[in-house]
C-alpha positions in Angstrom: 0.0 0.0 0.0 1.8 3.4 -1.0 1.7 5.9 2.1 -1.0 7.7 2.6 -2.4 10.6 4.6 -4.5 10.5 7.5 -7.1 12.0 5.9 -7.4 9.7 2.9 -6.7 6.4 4.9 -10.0 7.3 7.6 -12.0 8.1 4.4 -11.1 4.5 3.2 -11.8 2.9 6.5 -15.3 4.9 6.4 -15.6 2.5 3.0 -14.5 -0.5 5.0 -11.2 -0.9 3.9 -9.5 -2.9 6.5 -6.1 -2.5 5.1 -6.5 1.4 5.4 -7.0 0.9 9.4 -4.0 -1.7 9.3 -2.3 0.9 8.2 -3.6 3.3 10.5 -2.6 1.3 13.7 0.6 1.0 12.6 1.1 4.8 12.0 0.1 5.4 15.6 0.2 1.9 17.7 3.8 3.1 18.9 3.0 6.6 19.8 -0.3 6.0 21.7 0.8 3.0 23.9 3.6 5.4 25.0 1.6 8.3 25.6 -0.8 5.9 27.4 2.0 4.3 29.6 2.6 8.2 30.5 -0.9 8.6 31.7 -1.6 5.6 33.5 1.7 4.1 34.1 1.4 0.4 33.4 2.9 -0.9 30.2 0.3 -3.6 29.9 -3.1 -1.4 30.4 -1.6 1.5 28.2 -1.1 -1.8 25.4 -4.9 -2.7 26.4 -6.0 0.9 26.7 -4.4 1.4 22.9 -6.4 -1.3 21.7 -9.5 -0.1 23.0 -8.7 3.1 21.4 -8.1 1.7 18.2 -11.6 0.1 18.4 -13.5 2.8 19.7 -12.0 4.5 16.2 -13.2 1.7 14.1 -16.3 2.0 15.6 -17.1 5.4 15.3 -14.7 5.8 12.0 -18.1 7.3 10.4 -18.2 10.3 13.1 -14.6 11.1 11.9 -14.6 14.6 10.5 -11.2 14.6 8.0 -11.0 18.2 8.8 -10.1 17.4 12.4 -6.3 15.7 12.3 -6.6 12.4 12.9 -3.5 12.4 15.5 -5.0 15.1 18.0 -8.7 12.5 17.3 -7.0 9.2 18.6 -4.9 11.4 21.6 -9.2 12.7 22.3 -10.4 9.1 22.6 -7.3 7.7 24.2 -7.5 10.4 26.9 -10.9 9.8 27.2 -10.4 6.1 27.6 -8.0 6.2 30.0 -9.3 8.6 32.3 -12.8 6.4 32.6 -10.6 3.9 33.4 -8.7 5.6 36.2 -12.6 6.4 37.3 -13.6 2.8 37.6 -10.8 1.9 39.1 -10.6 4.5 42.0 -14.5 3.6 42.5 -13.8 -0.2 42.8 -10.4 -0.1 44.9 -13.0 2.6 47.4 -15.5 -0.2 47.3 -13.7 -3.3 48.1 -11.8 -1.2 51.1 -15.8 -0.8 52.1 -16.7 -4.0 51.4 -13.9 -6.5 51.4 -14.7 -10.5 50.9 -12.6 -13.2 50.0 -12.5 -12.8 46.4 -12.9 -8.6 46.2 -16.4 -7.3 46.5 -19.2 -8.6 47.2 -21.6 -8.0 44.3 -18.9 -8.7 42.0 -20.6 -9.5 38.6 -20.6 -8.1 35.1 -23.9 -6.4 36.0 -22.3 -5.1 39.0 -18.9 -3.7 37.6 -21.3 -2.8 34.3 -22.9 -0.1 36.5 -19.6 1.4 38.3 -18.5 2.1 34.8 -21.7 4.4 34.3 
């Protein structure tokens, strides 16, 4: 695949060109598990946090507006991402010091950990 700008590989991925967002995670898969090992520091939930990222922008690849860069987009839901995290987590570590059991809290459940995400 020649290189190809941002702008022009998100309006291929809008077409469902998976190569285009191949090539998109490899421009940025570097970069934004670095940045996100910065904000949360843990190498391997910055790696899962990036992949989430990278998800959420497939996802939502159709919300993309290619006058926005694309960079400064991924940082936005990376940040985003990784402070909801942080959230959940602070809420959960508060809650199991409140409520401790055996195995963490417990109401520990999907349902349960579904609604201290919200």
């Amino acid at each position: 695949m020649e290189a190809a700008g941002d702008a022009q590989l998100m309006a291929r991925v809008q077409g469902g060109d998976r190569q285009a967002f191949a090539a998109i995670v490899d421009r940025y898969k570097h970069r934004l598990v670095a940045y996100l090992g910065r904000l949360c520091s843990n190498g391997a939930r910055a790696e899962d946090l990036a992949q989430e990222t990278f998800l959420k922008l497939y996802r939502k690849a159709a919300d993309y507006d290619e006058r926005q860069a694309l960079g400064g987009y991924l940082y936005r839901l990376a940040t985003n991402l990784a402070f909801d995290d942080h959230r959940r987590r602070s809420r959960r570590r508060l809650l199991s010091h409140l409520m401790p059991t055996a195995g963490g809290l417990a109401n520990s459940s999907p349902e349960y950990d579904a609604q201290l995400s919200e």
